[in-house]
OpenMM code with the backbone's topology and positions (N, CA, C; nanometers):
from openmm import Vec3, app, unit

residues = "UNK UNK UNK UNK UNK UNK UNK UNK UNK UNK UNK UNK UNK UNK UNK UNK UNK UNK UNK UNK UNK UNK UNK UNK UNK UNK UNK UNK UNK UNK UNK UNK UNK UNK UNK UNK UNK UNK UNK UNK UNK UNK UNK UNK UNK UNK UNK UNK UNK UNK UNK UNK UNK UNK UNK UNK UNK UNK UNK UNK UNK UNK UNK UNK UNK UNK UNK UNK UNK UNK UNK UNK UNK UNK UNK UNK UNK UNK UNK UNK UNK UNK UNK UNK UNK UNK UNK UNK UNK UNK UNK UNK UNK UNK UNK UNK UNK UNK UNK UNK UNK UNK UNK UNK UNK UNK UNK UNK UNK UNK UNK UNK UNK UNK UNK UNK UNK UNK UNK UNK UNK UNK UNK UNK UNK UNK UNK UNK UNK UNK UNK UNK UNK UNK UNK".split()
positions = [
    Vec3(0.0608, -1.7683, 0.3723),
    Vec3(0.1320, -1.8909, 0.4031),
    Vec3(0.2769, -1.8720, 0.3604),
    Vec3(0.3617, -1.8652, 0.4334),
    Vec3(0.5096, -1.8961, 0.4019),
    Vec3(0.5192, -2.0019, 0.3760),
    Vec3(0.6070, -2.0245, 0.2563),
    Vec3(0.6456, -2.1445, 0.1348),
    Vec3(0.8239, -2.1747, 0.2162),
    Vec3(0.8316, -2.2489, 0.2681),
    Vec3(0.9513, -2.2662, 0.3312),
    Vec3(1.0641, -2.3113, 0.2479),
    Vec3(1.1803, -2.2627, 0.2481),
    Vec3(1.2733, -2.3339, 0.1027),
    Vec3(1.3197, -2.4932, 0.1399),
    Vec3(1.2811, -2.5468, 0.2140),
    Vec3(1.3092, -2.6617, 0.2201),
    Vec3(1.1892, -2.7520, 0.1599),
    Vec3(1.0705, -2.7034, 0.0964),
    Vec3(0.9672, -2.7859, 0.0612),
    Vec3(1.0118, -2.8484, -0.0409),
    Vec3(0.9609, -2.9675, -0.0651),
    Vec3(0.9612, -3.0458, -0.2313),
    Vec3(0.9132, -2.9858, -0.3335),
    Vec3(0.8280, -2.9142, -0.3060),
    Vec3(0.7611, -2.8939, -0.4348),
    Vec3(0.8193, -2.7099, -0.4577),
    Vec3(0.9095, -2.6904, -0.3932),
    Vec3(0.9786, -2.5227, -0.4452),
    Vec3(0.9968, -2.5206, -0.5593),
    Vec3(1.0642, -2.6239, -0.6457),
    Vec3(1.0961, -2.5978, -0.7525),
    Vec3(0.9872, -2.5339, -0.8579),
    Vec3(0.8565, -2.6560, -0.8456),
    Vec3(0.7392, -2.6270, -0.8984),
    Vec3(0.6561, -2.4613, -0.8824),
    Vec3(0.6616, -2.4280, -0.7807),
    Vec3(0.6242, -2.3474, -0.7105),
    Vec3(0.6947, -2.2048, -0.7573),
    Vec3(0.8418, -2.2078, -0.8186),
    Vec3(0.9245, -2.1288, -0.8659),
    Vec3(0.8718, -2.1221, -1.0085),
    Vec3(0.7952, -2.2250, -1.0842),
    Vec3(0.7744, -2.2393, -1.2499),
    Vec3(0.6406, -2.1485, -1.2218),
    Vec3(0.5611, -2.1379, -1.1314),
    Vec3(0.4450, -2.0308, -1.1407),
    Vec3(0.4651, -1.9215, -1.1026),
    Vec3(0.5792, -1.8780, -1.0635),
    Vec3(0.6315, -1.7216, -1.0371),
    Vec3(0.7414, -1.6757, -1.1482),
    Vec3(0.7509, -1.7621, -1.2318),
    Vec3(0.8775, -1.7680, -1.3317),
    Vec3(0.7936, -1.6157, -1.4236),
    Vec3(0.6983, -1.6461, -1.4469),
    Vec3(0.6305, -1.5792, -1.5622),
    Vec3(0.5988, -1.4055, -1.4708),
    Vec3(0.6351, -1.4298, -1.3420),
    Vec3(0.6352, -1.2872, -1.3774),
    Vec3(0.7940, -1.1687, -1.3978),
    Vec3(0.8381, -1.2733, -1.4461),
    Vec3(0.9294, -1.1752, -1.5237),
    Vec3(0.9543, -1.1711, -1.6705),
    Vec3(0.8785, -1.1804, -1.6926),
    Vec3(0.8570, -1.1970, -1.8249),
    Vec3(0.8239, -1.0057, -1.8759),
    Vec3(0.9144, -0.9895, -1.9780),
    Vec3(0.9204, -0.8665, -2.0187),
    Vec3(1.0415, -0.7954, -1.9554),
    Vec3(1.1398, -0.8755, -1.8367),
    Vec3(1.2598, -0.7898, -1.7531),
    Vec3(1.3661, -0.8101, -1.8308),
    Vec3(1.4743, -0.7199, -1.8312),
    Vec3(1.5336, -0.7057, -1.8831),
    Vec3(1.6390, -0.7663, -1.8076),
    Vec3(1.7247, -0.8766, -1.8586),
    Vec3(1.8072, -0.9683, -1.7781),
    Vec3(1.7237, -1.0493, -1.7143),
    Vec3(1.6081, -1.1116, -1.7608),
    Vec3(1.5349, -1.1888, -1.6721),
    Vec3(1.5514, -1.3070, -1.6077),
    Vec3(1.6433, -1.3765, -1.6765),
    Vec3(1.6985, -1.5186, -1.6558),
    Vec3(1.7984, -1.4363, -1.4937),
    Vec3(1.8828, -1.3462, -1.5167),
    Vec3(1.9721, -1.3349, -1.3936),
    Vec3(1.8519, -1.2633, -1.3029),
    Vec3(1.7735, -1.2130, -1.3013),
    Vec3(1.6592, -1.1337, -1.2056),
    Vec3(1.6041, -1.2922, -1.1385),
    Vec3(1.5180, -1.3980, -1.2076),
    Vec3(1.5135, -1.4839, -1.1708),
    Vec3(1.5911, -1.6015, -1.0801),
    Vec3(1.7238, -1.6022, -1.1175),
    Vec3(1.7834, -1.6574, -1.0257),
    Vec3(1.8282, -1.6123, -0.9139),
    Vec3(1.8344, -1.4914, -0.9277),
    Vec3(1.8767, -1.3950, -0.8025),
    Vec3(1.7440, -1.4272, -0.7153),
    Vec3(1.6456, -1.3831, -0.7334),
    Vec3(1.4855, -1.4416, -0.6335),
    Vec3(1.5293, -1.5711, -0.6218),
    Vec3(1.5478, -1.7078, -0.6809),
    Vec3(1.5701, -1.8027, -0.6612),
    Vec3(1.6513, -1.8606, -0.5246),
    Vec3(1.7694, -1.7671, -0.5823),
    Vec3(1.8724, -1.8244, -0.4904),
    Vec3(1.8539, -1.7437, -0.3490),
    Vec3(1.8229, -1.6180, -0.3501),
    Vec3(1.7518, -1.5275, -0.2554),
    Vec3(1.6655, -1.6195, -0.1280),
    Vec3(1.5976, -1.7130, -0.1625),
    Vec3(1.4565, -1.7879, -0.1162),
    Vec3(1.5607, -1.8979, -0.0527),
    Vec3(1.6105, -1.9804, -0.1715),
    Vec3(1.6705, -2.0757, -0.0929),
    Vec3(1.7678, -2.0891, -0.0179),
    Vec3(1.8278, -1.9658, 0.0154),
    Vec3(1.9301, -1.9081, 0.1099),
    Vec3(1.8909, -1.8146, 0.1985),
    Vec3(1.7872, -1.8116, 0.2392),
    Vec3(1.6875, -1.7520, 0.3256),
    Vec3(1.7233, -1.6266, 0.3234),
    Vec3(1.7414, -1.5326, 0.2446),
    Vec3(1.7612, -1.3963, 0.2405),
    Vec3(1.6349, -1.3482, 0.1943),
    Vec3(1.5246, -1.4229, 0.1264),
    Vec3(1.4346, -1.3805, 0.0388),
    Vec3(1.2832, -1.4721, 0.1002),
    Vec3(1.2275, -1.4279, 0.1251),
    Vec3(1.0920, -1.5171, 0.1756),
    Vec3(0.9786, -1.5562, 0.0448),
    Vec3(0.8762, -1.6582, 0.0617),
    Vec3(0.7841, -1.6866, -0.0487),
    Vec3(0.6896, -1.7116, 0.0158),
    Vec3(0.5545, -1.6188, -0.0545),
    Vec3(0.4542, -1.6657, 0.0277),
    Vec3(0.3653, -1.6365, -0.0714),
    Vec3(0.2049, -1.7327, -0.0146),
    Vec3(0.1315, -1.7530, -0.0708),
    Vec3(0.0091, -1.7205, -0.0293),
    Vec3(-0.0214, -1.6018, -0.0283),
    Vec3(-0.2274, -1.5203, -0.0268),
    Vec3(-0.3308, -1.5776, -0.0663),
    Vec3(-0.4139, -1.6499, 0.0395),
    Vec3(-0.4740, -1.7523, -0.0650),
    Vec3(-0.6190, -1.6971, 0.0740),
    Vec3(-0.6974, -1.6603, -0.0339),
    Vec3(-0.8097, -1.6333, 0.0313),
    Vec3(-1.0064, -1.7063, -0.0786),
    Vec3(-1.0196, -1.8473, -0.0727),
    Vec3(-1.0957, -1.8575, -0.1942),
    Vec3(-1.2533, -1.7490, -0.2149),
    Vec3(-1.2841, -1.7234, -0.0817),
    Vec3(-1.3847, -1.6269, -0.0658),
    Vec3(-1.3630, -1.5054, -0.1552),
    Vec3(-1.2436, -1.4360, -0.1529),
    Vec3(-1.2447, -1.2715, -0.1794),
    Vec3(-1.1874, -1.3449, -0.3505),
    Vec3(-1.1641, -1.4734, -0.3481),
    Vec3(-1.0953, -1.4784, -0.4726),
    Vec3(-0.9249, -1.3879, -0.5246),
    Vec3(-0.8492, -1.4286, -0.4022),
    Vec3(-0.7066, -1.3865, -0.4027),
    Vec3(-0.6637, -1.5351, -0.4128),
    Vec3(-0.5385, -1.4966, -0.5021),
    Vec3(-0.4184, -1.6104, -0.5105),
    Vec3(-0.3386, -1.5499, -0.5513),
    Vec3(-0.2298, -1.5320, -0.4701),
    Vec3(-0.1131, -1.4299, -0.4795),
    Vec3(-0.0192, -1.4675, -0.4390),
    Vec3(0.1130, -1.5460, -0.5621),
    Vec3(0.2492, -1.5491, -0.4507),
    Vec3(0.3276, -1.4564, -0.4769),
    Vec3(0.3893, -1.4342, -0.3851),
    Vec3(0.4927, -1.3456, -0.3795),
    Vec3(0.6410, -1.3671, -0.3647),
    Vec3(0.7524, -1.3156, -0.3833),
    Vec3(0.8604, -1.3139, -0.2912),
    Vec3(0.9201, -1.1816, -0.2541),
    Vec3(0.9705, -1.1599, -0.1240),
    Vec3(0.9911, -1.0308, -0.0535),
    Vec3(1.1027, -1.0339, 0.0097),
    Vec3(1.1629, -0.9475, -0.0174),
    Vec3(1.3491, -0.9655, 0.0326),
    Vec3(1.3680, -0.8010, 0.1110),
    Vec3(1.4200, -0.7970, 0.2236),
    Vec3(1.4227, -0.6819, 0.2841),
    Vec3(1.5807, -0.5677, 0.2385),
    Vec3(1.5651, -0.4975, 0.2344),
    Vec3(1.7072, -0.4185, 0.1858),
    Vec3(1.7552, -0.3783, 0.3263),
    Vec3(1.9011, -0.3582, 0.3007),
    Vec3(1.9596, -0.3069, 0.4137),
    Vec3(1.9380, -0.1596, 0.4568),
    Vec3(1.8612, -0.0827, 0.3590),
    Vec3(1.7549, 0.0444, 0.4255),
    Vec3(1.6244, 0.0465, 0.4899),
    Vec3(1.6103, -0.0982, 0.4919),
    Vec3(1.4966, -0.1867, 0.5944),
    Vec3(1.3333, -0.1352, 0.5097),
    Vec3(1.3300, -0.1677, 0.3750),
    Vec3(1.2635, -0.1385, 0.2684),
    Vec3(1.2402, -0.2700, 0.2303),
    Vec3(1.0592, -0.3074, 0.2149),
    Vec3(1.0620, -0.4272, 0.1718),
    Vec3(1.0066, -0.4480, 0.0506),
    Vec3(1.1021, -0.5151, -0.0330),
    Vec3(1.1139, -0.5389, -0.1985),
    Vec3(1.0627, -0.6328, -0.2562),
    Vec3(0.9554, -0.6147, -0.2985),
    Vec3(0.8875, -0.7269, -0.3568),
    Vec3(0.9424, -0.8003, -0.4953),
    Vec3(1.0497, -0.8524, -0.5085),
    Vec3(1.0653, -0.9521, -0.5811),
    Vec3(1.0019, -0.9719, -0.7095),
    Vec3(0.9115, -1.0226, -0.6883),
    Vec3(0.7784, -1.1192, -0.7994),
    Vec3(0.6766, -1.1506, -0.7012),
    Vec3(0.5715, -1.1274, -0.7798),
    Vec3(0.4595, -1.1658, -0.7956),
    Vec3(0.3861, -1.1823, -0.8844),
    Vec3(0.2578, -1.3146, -0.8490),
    Vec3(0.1933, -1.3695, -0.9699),
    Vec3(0.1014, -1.3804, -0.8869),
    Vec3(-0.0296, -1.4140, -0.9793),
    Vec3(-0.1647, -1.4563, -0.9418),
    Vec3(-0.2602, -1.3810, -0.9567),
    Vec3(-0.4070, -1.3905, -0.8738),
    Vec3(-0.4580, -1.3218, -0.9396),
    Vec3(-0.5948, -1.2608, -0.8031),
    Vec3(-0.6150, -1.1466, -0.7997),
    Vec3(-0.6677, -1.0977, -0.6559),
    Vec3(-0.5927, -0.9641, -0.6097),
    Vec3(-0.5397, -0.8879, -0.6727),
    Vec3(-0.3908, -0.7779, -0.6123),
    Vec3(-0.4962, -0.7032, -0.5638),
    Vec3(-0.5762, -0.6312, -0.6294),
    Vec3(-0.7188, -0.5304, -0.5549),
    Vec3(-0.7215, -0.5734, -0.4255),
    Vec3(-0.7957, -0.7098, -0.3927),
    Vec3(-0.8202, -0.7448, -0.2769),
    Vec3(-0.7354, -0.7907, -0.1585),
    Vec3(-0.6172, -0.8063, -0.2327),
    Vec3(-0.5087, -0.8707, -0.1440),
    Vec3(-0.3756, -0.7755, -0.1333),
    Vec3(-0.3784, -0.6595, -0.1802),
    Vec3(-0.3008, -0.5741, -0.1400),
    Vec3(-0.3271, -0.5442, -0.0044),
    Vec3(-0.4258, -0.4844, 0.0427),
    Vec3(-0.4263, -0.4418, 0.1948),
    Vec3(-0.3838, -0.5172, 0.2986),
    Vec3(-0.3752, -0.6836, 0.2664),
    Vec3(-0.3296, -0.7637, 0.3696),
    Vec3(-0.1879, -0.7917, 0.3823),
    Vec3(-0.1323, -0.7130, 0.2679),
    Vec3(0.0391, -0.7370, 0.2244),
    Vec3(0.1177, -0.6504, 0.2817),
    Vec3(0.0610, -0.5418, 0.2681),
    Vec3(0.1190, -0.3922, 0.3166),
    Vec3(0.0455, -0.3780, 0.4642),
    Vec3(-0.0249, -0.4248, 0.5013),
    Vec3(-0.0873, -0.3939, 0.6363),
    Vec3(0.0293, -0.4776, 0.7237),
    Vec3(0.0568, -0.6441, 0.6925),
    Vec3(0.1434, -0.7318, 0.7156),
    Vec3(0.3171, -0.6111, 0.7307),
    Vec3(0.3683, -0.5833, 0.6245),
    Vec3(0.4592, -0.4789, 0.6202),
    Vec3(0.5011, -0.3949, 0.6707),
    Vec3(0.3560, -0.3344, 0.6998),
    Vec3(0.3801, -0.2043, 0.7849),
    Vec3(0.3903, -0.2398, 0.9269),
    Vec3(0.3344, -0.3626, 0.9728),
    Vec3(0.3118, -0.4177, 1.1097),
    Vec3(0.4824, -0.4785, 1.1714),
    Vec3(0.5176, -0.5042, 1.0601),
    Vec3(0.7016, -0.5613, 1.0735),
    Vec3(0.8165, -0.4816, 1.1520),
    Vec3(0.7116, -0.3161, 1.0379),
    Vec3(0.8063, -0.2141, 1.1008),
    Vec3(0.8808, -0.1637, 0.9980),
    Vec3(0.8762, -0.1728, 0.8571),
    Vec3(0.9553, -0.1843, 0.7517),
    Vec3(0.9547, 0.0334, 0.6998),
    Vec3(1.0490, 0.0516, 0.6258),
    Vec3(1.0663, 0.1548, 0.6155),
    Vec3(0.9305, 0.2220, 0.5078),
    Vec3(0.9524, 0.1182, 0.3536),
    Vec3(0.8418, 0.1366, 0.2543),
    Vec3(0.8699, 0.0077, 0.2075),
    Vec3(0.7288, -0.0326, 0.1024),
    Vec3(0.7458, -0.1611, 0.0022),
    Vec3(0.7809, -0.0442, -0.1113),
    Vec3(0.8620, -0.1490, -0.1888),
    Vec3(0.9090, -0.1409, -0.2766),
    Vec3(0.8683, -0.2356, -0.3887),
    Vec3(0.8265, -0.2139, -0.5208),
    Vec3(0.7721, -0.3042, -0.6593),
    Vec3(0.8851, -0.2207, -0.7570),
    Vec3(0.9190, -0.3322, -0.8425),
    Vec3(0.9913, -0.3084, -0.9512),
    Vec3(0.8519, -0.3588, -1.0568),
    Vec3(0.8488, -0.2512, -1.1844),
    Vec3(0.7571, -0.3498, -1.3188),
    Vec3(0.7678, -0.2526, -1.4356),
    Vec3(0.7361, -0.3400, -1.5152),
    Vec3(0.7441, -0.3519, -1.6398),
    Vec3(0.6316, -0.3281, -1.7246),
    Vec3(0.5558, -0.3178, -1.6127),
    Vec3(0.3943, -0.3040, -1.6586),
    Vec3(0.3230, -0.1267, -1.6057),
    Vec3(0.2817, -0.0464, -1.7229),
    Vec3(0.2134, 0.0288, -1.7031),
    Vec3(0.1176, 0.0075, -1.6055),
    Vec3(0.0082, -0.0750, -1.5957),
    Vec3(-0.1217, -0.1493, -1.5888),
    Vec3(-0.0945, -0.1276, -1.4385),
    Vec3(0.0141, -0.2317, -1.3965),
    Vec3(0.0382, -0.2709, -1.2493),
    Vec3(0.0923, -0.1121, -1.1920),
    Vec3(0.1864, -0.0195, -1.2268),
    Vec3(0.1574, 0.1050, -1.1652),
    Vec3(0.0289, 0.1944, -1.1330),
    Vec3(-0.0967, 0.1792, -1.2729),
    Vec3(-0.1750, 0.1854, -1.1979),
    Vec3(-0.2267, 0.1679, -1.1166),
    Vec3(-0.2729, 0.0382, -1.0841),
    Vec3(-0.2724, -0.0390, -0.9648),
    Vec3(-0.2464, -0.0036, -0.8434),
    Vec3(-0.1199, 0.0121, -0.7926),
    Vec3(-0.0356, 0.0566, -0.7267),
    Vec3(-0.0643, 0.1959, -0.6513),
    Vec3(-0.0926, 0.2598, -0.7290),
    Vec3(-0.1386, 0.4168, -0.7286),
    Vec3(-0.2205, 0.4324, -0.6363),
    Vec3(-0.3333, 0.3494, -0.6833),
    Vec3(-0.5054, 0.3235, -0.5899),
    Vec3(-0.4154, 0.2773, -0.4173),
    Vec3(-0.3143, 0.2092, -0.3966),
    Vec3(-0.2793, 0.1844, -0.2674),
    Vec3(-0.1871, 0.3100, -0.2064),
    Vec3(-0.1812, 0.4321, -0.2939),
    Vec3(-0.0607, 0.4954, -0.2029),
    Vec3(0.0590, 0.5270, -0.2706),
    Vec3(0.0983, 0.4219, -0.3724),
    Vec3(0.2507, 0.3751, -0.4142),
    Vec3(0.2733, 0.4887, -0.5098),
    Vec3(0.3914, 0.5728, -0.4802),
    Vec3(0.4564, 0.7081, -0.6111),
    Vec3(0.5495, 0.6041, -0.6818),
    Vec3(0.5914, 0.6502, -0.8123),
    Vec3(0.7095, 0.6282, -0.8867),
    Vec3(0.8041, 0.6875, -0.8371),
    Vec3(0.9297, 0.6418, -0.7463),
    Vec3(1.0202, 0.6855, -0.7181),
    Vec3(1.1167, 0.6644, -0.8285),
    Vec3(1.1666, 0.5770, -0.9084),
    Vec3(1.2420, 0.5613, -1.0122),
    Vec3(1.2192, 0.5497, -1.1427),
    Vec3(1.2340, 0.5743, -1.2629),
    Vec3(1.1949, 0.4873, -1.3877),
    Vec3(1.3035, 0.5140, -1.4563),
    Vec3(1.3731, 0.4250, -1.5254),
    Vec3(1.4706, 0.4395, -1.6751),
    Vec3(1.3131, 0.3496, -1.8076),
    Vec3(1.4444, 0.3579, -1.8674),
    Vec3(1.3512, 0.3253, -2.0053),
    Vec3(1.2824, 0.1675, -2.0112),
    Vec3(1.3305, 0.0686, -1.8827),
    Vec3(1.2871, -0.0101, -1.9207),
    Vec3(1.1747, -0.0827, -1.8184),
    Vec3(1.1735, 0.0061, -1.6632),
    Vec3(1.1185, -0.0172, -1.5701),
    Vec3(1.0453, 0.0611, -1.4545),
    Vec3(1.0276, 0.1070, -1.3670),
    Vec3(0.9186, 0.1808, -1.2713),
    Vec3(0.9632, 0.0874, -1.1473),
    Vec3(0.9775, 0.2366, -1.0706),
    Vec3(0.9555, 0.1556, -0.9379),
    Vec3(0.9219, 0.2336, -0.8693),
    Vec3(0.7880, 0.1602, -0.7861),
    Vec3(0.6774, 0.2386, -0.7155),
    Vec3(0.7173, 0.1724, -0.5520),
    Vec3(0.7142, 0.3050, -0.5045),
    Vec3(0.7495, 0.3132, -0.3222),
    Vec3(0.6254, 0.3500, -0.2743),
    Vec3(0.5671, 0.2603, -0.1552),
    Vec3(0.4921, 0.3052, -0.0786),
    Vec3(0.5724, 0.3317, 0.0927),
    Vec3(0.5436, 0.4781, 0.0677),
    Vec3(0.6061, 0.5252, 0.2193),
    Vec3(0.5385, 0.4703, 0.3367),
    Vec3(0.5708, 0.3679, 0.4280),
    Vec3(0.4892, 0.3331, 0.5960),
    Vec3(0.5262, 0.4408, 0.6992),
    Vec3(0.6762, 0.5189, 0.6831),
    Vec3(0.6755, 0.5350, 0.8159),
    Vec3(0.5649, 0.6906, 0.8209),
    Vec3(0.5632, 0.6948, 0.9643),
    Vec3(0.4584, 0.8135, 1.0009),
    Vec3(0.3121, 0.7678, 0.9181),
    Vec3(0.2827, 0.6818, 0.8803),
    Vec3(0.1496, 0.6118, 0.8477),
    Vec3(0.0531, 0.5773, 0.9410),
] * unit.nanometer
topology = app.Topology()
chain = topology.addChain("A")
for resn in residues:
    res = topology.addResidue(resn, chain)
    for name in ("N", "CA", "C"):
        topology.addAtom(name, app.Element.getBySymbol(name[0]), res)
Protein backbone atom coordinates (compact mmCIF):
# COMPACT_ATOMS: atom_id res chain seq x y z
CA UNK A 1 0.00 0.00 0.00
CA UNK A 2 1.44 3.40 -0.80
CA UNK A 3 1.04 5.84 2.20
CA UNK A 4 0.42 9.03 0.18
CA UNK A 5 2.07 12.31 1.78
CA UNK A 6 -0.97 14.04 1.80
CA UNK A 7 -2.66 11.61 4.44
CA UNK A 8 -3.60 12.84 8.04
CA UNK A 9 -2.29 10.46 9.79
CA UNK A 10 1.65 10.75 8.08
CA UNK A 11 2.77 12.26 10.88
CA UNK A 12 1.75 9.27 13.10
CA UNK A 13 2.81 6.91 10.65
CA UNK A 14 6.43 8.68 10.62
CA UNK A 15 6.53 8.00 14.83
CA UNK A 16 6.50 4.08 13.83
CA UNK A 17 9.34 4.32 11.37
CA UNK A 18 11.15 6.85 13.67
CA UNK A 19 12.69 3.90 15.64
CA UNK A 20 14.34 2.56 12.91
CA UNK A 21 17.01 4.75 13.19
CA UNK A 22 17.81 4.33 16.16
CA UNK A 23 21.58 3.50 16.61
CA UNK A 24 22.42 6.08 13.17
CA UNK A 25 24.73 8.20 13.45
CA UNK A 26 23.20 11.78 12.83
CA UNK A 27 19.89 10.28 13.25
CA UNK A 28 17.75 13.21 13.91
CA UNK A 29 19.23 14.72 10.27
CA UNK A 30 18.88 10.95 8.54
CA UNK A 31 15.29 11.20 9.79
CA UNK A 32 14.32 14.32 8.50
CA UNK A 33 15.91 13.89 5.33
CA UNK A 34 13.29 10.53 4.83
CA UNK A 35 10.77 12.91 6.17
CA UNK A 36 11.06 15.64 4.03
CA UNK A 37 12.05 13.13 1.11
CA UNK A 38 8.18 11.60 1.42
CA UNK A 39 6.56 14.79 1.76
CA UNK A 40 8.10 16.27 -1.25
CA UNK A 41 7.54 13.31 -3.23
CA UNK A 42 11.10 12.42 -3.88
CA UNK A 43 10.79 9.52 -1.38
CA UNK A 44 7.77 7.01 -1.38
CA UNK A 45 6.11 5.11 1.94
CA UNK A 46 4.67 2.03 1.90
CA UNK A 47 3.10 -0.42 3.81
CA UNK A 48 3.43 -4.69 3.38
CA UNK A 49 0.72 -5.84 5.10
CA UNK A 50 -0.01 -9.41 4.54
CA UNK A 51 -2.03 -10.87 8.02
CA UNK A 52 -1.80 -14.53 6.67
CA UNK A 53 2.13 -14.82 6.13
CA UNK A 54 2.24 -12.44 9.20
CA UNK A 55 4.22 -9.41 7.38
CA UNK A 56 3.96 -5.78 8.51
CA UNK A 57 6.50 -3.88 6.92
CA UNK A 58 6.82 -0.12 6.28
CA UNK A 59 9.14 1.12 4.37
CA UNK A 60 10.47 4.23 2.64
CA UNK A 61 12.32 4.03 -0.81
CA UNK A 62 13.89 6.90 -2.61
CA UNK A 63 15.46 6.18 -6.07
CA UNK A 64 19.14 7.59 -6.74
CA UNK A 65 20.10 9.25 -9.77
CA UNK A 66 22.13 5.85 -10.67
CA UNK A 67 18.52 4.50 -10.81
CA UNK A 68 19.37 2.34 -7.51
CA UNK A 69 16.61 1.87 -5.16
CA UNK A 70 17.44 2.99 -1.51
CA UNK A 71 15.67 1.88 1.09
CA UNK A 72 15.45 4.57 3.54
CA UNK A 73 13.87 2.84 6.75
CA UNK A 74 12.22 0.20 7.58
CA UNK A 75 10.24 -1.20 10.48
CA UNK A 76 8.01 -4.02 11.32
CA UNK A 77 7.96 -7.24 11.47
CA UNK A 78 7.80 -10.24 8.56
CA UNK A 79 11.32 -9.21 6.42
CA UNK A 80 11.84 -13.27 5.74
CA UNK A 81 8.52 -13.34 4.20
CA UNK A 82 8.15 -10.05 2.75
CA UNK A 83 11.38 -9.52 1.20
CA UNK A 84 10.58 -11.37 -2.03
CA UNK A 85 7.59 -9.15 -2.69
CA UNK A 86 9.85 -5.91 -2.28
CA UNK A 87 12.61 -6.77 -4.52
CA UNK A 88 10.46 -8.75 -6.96
CA UNK A 89 8.26 -5.21 -6.99
CA UNK A 90 11.97 -3.47 -7.72
CA UNK A 91 13.23 -5.48 -10.01
CA UNK A 92 9.85 -5.27 -12.05
CA UNK A 93 10.35 -1.13 -12.08
CA UNK A 94 13.49 -1.76 -13.79
CA UNK A 95 15.77 -0.41 -11.05
CA UNK A 96 19.56 -0.88 -11.27
CA UNK A 97 20.04 -2.65 -7.43
CA UNK A 98 18.27 -2.07 -3.87
CA UNK A 99 20.23 -0.58 -1.77
CA UNK A 100 19.95 -0.92 2.59
CA UNK A 101 21.99 1.19 4.77
CA UNK A 102 22.26 -0.57 8.78
CA UNK A 103 23.53 -0.54 11.73
CA UNK A 104 22.64 -3.87 12.50
CA UNK A 105 24.85 -6.95 12.12
CA UNK A 106 21.60 -9.20 12.46
CA UNK A 107 19.82 -7.37 9.45
CA UNK A 108 23.02 -8.02 7.09
CA UNK A 109 22.52 -11.34 7.83
CA UNK A 110 19.32 -11.31 6.73
CA UNK A 111 20.04 -9.72 3.70
CA UNK A 112 22.60 -12.25 2.67
CA UNK A 113 19.83 -15.17 2.55
CA UNK A 114 18.22 -12.66 -0.38
CA UNK A 115 21.36 -12.12 -2.56
CA UNK A 116 22.47 -8.71 -0.90
CA UNK A 117 26.83 -8.28 -0.75
CA UNK A 118 28.31 -5.54 1.48
CA UNK A 119 29.29 -3.09 -0.94
CA UNK A 120 30.36 -0.43 1.68
CA UNK A 121 31.13 -0.36 5.46
CA UNK A 122 33.02 2.44 7.63
CA UNK A 123 32.99 2.02 11.30
CA UNK A 124 29.63 2.91 11.86
CA UNK A 125 27.45 1.29 9.08
CA UNK A 126 27.05 -1.51 6.10
CA UNK A 127 25.60 -1.21 3.08
CA UNK A 128 24.27 -4.16 1.38
CA UNK A 129 23.53 -4.02 -2.62
CA UNK A 130 21.44 -6.39 -4.23
CA UNK A 131 22.45 -6.48 -7.97
CA UNK A 132 18.85 -6.82 -10.45
CA UNK A 133 20.32 -6.15 -13.58
CA UNK A 134 20.99 -9.42 -15.77
CA UNK A 135 18.76 -11.21 -12.98
Amino acid sequence: ILLRPNRPDLPALFKLIKRAFNGVTDAKVEFEFCREAVENKRASFYHLFDREQGVSLRFVGYVTSENDYLILAMTGKGLLKGAPTIIDAVKYQGYRSIKYHTVRSGMCRVLRQFGFVMSHQTDHDSVMTLNLEGV
